[in-house]
C-alpha positions in Angstrom: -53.1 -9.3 43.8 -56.5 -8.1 42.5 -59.3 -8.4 44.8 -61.4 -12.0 45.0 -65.0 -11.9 46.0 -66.5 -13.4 49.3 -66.9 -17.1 49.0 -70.2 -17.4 46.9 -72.8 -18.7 49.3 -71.9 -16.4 52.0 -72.5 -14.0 49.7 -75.8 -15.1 48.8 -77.0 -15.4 52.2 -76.1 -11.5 52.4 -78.1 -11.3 49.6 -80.6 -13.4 50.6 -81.5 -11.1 54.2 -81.2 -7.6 51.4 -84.2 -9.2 50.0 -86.0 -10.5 52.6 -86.1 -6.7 54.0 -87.0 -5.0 50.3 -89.6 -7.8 50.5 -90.9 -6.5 53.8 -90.5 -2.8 51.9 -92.7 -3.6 49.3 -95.5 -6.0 51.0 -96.2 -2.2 53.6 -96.3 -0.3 50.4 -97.8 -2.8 48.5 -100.9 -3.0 51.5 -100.8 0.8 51.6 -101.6 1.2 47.8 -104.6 -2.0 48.2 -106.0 -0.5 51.8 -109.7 -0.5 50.6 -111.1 3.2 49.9 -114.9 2.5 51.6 -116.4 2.6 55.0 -115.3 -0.1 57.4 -117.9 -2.7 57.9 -118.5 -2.1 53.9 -117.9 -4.4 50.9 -119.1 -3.6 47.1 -116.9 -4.4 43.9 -119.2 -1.9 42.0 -117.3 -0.2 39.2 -114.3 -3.0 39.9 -112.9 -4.2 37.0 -111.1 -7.5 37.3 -108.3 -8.3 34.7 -108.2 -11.8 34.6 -104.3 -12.8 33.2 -104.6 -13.5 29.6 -103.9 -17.3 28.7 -100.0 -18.6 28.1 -99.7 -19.1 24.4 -98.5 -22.5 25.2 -101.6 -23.7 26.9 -101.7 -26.2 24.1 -99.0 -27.7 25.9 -101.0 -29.0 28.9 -100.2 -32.7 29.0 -98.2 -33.5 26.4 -95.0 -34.8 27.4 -91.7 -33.3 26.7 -88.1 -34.8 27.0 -85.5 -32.3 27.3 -81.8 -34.0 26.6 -79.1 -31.4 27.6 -75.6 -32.4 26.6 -74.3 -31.0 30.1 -75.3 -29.1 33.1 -73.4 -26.5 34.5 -72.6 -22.7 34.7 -70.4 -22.8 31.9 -72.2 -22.0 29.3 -76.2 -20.6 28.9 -77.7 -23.5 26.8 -78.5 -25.5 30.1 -79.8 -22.4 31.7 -82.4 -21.8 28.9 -83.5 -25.3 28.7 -84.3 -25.1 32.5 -86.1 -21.8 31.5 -88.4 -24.0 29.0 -89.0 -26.6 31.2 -90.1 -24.1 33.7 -92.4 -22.7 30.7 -93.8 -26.0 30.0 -94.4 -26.8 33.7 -96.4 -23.8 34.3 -99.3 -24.9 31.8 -99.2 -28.6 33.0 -97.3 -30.6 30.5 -94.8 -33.4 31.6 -91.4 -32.8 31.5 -88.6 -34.9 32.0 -85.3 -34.2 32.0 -81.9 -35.9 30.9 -78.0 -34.6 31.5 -76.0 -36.8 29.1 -72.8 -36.3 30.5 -72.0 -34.4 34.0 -67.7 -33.9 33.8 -68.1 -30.1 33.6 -69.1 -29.2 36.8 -68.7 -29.8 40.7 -71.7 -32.0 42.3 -72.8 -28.7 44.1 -73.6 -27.0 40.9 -75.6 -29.9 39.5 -77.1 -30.7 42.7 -78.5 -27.2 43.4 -79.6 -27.0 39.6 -81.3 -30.4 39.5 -83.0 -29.8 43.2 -84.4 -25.7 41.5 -86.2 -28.0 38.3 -87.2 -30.8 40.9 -88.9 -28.4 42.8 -90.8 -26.8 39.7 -92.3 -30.6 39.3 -89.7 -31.4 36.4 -88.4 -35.1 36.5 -84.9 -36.1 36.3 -83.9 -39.0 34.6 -80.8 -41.1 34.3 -78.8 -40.5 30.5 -79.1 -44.6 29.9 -81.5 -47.5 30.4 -84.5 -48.4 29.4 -86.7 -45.6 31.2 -84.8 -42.8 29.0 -85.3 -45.1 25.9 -89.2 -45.8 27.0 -89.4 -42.0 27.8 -88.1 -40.8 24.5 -90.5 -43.4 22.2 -93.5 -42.0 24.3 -93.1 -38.4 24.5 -94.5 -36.3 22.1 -91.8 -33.5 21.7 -88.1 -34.2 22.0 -85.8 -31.4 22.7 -81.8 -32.0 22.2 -79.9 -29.1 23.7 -76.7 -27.9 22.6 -74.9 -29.1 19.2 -73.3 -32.3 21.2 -76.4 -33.6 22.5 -76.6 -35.8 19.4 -74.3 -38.0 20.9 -77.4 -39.2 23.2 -79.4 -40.5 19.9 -76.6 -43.2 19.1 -75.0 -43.6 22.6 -79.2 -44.6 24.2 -81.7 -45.0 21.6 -79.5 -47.1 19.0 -81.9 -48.8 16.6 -84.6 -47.0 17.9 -83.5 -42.9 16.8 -85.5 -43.0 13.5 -88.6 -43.6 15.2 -87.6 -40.4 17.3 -86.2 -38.1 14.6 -89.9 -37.4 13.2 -90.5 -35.4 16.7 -87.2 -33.9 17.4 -86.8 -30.4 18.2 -82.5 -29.5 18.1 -81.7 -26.3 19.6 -78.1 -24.9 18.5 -76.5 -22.5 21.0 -72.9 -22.6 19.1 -71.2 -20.6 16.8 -67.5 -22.3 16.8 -66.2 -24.3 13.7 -65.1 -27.3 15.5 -68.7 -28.5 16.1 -69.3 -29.3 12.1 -68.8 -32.8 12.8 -70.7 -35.6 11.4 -70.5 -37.6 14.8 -72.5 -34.8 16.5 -75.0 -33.9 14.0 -75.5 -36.7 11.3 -79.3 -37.0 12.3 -79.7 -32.9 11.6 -81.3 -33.3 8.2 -84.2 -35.6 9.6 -85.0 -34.3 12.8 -88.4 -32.0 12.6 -86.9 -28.9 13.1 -84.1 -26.6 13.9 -83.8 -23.9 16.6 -81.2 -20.9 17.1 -81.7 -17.5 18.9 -80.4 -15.8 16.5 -80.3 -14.9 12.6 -76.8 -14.8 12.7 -76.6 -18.2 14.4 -79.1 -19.8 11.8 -77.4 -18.5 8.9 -73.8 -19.5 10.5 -75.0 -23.9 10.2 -76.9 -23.1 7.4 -73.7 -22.4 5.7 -71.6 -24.2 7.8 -73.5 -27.7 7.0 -73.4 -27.0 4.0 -69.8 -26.1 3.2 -68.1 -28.5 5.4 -70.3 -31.7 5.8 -72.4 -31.5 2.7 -75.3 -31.8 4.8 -79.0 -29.6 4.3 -80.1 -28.2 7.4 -83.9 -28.8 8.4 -86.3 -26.2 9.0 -84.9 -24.0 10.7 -86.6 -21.5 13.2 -84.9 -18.0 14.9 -86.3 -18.0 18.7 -84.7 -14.5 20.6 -84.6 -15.4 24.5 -86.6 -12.9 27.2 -85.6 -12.1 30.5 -87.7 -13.7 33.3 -90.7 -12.0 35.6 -88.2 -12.8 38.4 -85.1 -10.7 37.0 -87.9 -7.9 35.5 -89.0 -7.5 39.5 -86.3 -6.7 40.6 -84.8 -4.4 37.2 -87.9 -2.7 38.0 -88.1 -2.5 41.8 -85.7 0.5 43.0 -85.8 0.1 46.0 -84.1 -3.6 45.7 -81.6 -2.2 43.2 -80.5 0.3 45.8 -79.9 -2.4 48.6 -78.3 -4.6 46.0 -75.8 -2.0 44.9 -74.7 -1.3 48.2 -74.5 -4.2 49.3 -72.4 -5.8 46.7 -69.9 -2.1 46.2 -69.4 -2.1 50.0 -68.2 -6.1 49.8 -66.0 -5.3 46.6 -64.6 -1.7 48.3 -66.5 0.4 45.7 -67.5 3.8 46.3 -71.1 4.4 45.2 -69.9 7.6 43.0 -67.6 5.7 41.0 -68.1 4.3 37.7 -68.2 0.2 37.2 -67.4 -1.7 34.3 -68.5 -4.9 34.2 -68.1 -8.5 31.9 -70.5 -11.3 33.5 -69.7 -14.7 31.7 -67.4 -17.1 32.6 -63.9 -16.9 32.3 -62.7 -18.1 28.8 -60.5 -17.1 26.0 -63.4 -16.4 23.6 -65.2 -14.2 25.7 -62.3 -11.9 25.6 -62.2 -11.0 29.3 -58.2 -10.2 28.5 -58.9 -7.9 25.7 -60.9 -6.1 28.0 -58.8 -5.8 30.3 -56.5 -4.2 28.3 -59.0 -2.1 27.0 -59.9 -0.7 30.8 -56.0 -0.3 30.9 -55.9 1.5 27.8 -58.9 4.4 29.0 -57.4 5.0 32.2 -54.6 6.0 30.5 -56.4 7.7 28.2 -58.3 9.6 30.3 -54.4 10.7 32.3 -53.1 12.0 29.0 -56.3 14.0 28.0 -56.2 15.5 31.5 -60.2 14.4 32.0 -62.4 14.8 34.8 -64.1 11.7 35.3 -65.4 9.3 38.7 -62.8 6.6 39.7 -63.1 3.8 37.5 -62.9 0.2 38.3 -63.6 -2.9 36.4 -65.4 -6.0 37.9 -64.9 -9.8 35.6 -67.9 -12.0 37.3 -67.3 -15.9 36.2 -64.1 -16.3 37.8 -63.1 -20.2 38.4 -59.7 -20.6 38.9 -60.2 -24.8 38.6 -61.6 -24.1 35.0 -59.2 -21.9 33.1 -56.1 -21.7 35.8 -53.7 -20.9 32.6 -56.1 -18.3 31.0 -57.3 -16.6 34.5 -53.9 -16.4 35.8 -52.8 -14.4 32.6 -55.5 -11.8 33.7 -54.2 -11.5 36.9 -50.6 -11.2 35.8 -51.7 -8.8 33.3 -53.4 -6.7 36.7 -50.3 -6.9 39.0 -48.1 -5.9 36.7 -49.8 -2.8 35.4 -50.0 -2.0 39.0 -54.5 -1.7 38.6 -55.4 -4.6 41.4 -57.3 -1.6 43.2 -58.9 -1.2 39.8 -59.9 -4.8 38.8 -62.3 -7.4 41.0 -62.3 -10.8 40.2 -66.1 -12.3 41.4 -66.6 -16.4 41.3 -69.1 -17.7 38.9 -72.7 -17.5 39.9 -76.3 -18.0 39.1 -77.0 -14.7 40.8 -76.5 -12.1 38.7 -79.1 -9.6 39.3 -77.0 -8.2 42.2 -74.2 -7.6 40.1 -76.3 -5.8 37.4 -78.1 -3.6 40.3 -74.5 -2.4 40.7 -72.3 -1.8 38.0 -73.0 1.3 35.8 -72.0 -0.3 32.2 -71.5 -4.1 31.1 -69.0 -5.0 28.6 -70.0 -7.8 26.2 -66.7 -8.9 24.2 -66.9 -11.9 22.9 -64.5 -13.1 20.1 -64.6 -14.5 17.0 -68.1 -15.4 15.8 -69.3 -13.2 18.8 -72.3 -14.6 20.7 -74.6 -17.0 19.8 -77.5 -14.3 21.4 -76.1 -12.6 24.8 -78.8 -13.5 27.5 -76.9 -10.8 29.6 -76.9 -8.0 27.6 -80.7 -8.1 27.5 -80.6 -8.5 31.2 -78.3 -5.8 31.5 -80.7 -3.8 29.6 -83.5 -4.3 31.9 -81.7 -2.4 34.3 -80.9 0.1 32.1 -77.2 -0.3 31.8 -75.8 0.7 28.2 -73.8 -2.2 26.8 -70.2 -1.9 24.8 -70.6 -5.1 22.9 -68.4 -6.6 19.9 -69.8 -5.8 16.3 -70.7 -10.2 15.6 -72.9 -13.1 15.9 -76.2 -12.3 17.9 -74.8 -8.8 19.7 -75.6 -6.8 16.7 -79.1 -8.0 16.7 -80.2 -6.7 20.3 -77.7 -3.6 20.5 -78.6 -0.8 18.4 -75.1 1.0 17.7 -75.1 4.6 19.1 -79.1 4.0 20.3 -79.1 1.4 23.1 -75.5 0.8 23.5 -71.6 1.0 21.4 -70.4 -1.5 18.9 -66.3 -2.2 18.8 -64.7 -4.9 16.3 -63.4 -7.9 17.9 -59.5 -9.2 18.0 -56.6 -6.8 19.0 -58.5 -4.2 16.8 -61.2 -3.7 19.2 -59.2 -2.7 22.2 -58.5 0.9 21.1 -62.5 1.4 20.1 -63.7 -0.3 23.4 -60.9 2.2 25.4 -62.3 5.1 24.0 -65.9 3.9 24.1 -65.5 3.5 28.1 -64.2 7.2 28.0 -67.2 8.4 26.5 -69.4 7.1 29.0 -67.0 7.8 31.5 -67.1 11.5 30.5 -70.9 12.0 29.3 -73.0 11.1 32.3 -76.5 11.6 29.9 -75.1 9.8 27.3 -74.7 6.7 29.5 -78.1 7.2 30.9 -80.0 7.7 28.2 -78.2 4.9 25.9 -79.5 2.6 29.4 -83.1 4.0 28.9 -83.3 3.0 25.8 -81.9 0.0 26.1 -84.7 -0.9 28.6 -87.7 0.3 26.6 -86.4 -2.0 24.1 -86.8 -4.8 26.4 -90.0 -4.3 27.5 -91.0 -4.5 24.1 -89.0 -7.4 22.6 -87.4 -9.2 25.2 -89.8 -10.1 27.8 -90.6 -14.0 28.9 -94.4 -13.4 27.4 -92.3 -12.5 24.1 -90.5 -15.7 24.0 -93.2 -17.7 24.9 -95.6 -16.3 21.9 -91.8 -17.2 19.5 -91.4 -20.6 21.1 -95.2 -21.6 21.0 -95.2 -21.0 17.1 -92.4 -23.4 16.7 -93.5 -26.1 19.2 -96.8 -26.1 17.2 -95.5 -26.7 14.3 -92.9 -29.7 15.5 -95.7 -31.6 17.1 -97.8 -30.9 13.7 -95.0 -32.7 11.5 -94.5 -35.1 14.3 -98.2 -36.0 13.8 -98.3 -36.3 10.4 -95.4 -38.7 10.4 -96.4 -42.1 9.4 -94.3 -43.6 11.4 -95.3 -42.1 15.0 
């Protein structure tokens, strides 16, 4: 069978000791480059200019108080991630945030524990889906934020007679891109809420359509808000030091040489992510690279998102389709995981093939970028708006007509060592000027400004 990873938290206290010594690395070096340049017994800040941080562009934030209504909470999918992220945003210039899961099926009570303790923590209060304190929470805040298409369901299920004195100060942020969620029991209120919010054009114009094809509905305004990696992932993307300890640590636990070459999908495990259409595109290039007699490292691919309970029918496809190609010393199978900077400190090129629509944005691809990984991504949805085709990374079509492009895209990194480098270079200078938290923040802020505006001028509120 293919490999399995190390049960996850044993893992992660591995981890956790790698950091503590870069840490210790970086505080010596880090008092070396401060150690004071005068005489002992001598103090003077003459010609010392201090940089005092510039202010958060959501300082006009402080105090106002935000409910954030997330339709789950879970690794599954990134929408409850992100809204954590904004709450975290929000916390950090002192407004109130409150939080509500509607529905919590999806997940195991560890996960939503060790999610609900990390906002806790960061000052954001929980709150139970039903009752009276959600209802009395929602008709006093001043910004409302449902999350996810099916969050809707909240506004009837809780507030009842009281959603149209809501609506006026409703911010809905869409994640999906899949046809089965233009239903009118999940997004009836859309037209009247204050305003829309996707991260990315292709998202946007996908319900702008959508609701209008199929429910004869009008979206509202409607705002495009590209995500941005956090200072946390950038420290370490930037640090090499921790990016050396975290790439041996994790090859060593997954039997990987440090000269071979790692391919590497990090979502979880689904059918439309396509993690069996790139398996048979890793397949595909090995052979490939046997019939075109090429000189390349050993290569090995790595799925990170495995959870057998989740998919058992889908993930046991992938490693049937493993065992009986005879590659399980070529394929790893690593559980889900919040951690993922590890993973990115030691793979060499991440695959992004979503199906279908294609992602909604692709958090990972920009993270993979800050550690200047190239990306093969799919040619739909939000990919094609952060990938630059031939510049930062390689597009490849999705379906059954992608796995010959994605084969041959792997052999060209596989076999052009600068290529691969430099696409990853690129890729990261495009972060640092796009895709950084300070860049979402300034895109949020603009939006959040207006919403409370309409919300103000609303007779009704």
């Amino acid at each position: 069978m293919a490999r399995h990873s190390a049960p996850r938290f044993s893992l992660l206290k591995q981890f956790l000791v790698a950091i503590v010594a870069i840490f210790a690395i970086s505080t010596v070096a880090l008092l070396i480059k401060r150690a004071p340049s005068t005489p002992c017994g001598h103090h003077s800040d003459a010609g010392v200019k201090r940089f005092e941080p510039s202010p958060s562009p959501l300082a006009f934030m402080k105090s106002k108080r935000v409910l954030l209504v997330s339709h789950d909470l879970s690794l599954s999918a990134s929408g409850p991630l992100l809204l954590m992220e904004l709450a975290f945003l929000l916390r950090s210039v002192g407004a109130e945030v409150c939080w509500i899961t509607n529905q919590k099926l999806s997940e195991t009570d560890e996960v939503i524990y060790s999610l609900e303790n990390r906002m806790l923590h960061r000052g954001v209060q929980i709150l139970s889906a039903k009752g009276q304190e959600a209802i009395s929470r929602a008709l006093k805040a001043d910004l409302l934020v449902l999350n996810t298409v099916m969050a809707g369901e909240w506004l009837d299920d809780v507030l009842k007679e009281n959603v149209p004195h809501v609506l006026p100060k409703v911010l809905w942020w869409i994640h999906e891109m899949q046809g089965h969620y233009f239903r009118l029991e999940y997004v009836k209120h859309l037209p009247l809420v204050a305003a829309a919010m996707t991260d990315s054009q292709a998202t946007a114009e996908y319900w702008k359509t959508g609701t209008r094809d199929y429910l004869r509905i009008k979206m509202p305004d409607t705002y495009v808000v590209q995500q941005g990696n956090s200072k946390d992932l950038m420290e370490i993307a930037e640090d090499n030091v921790a990016k050396r300890v975290l790439r041996e640590h994790v090859r060593e636990s997954l039997g990987i040489r440090d000269e071979d070459l790692l391919f590497a999908m990090i979502n979880s495990v689904l059918h439309g992510k396509g993690q069996d259409l790139f398996l048979q595109s890793f397949y595909e290039s090995l052979q490939l690279i046997v019939q075109k007699k090429l000189r390349v490292p050993s290569m090995h691919a790595v799925i990170v998102g495995s959870d057998m309970t989740a998919q058992p029918k889908f993930e046991s496809r992938l490693r049937d389709f493993v065992r009986l190609n005879k590659i399980q010393d070529r394929v790893h199978f690593v559980n889900k995981t919040l951690t993922v900077a590890p993973y990115l400190a030691a793979i060499d090129v991440l695959v992004q093939n979503s199906q279908a629509q294609g992602e909604c944005f692709g958090r990972i691809i920009i993270e993979a970028m800050a550690f200047q990984l190239p990306v093969l991504g799919t040619a739909a949805g939000g990919t094609t708006e952060i990938v630059a085709n031939g510049l930062t990374g390689l597009l490849h079509p999705t379906g059954k007509e992608g796995v010959t492009p994605l084969a041959e895209n792997m052999v060209t990194l596989a076999t052009n060592v600068h290529r691969r480098l430099t696409l990853g270079k690129r890729g990261y200078w495009k972060v640092k000027e796009m895709f950084l938290e300070r860049h979402m923040a300034h895109r949020i802020a603009k939006v959040l400004k207006e919403v409370l505006q309409k919300a103000k001028s609303h007779p009704k509120l």
